[in-house]
C-alpha positions as CSV (number, residue, x, y, z in Angstrom):
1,X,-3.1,5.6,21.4
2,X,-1.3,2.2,22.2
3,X,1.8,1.6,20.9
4,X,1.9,0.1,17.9
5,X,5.9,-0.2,16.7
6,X,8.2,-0.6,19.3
7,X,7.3,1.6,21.9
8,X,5.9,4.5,19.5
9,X,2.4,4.8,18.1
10,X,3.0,7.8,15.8
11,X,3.5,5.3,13.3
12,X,-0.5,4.9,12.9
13,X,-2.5,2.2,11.0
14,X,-2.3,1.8,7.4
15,X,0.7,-0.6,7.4
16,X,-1.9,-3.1,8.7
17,X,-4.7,-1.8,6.9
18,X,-5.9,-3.0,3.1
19,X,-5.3,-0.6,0.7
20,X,-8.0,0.0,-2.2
21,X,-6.1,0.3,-5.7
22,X,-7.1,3.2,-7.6
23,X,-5.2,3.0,-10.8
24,X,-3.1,0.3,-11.7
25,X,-1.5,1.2,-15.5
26,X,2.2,0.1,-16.7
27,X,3.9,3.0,-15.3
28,X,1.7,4.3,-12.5
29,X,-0.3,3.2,-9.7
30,X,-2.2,4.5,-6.8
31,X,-3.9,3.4,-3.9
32,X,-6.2,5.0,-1.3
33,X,-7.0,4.2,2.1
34,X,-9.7,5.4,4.9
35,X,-8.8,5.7,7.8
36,X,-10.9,4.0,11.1
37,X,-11.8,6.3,13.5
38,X,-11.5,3.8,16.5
39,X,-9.5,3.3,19.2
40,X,-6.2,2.2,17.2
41,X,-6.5,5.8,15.3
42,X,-9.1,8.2,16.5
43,X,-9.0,10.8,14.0
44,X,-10.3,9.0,11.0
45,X,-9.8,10.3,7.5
46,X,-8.1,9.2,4.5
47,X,-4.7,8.7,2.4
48,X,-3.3,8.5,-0.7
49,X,-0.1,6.9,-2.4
50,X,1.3,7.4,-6.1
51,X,4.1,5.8,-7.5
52,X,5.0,6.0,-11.3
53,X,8.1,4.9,-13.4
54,X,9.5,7.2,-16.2
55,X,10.2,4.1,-18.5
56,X,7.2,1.8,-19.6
57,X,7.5,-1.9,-17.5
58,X,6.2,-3.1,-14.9
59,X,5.4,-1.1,-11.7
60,X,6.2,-3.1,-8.2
């Protein structure tokens, strides 16, 4: 794998990568992401992110 942050490329792809939102609600969200499987990240596959607030407002 090349180096992708400094001189380390366990850092992977999905910084650079779109991410698909999923749910998007007043105190929650999540996104998904798949993975390439190419030459920046061979192994494919997918993530997940959630991210919630305990009072109502707006999630950033």
């Amino acid at each position: 794998m090349p180096a992708n942050l400094g001189g380390h490329a366990i850092h992977g792809v999905s910084m650079w990568l779109p991410w698909e939102v999923e749910v998007h609600e007043a105190n929650a969200v999540e996104l998904s992401l798949e993975l390439p499987q190419d030459r920046r990240w061979p192994f494919g596959g997918s993530a997940r992110q959630q991210g919630s607030k305990s009072a109502p407002g707006r999630c950033g």
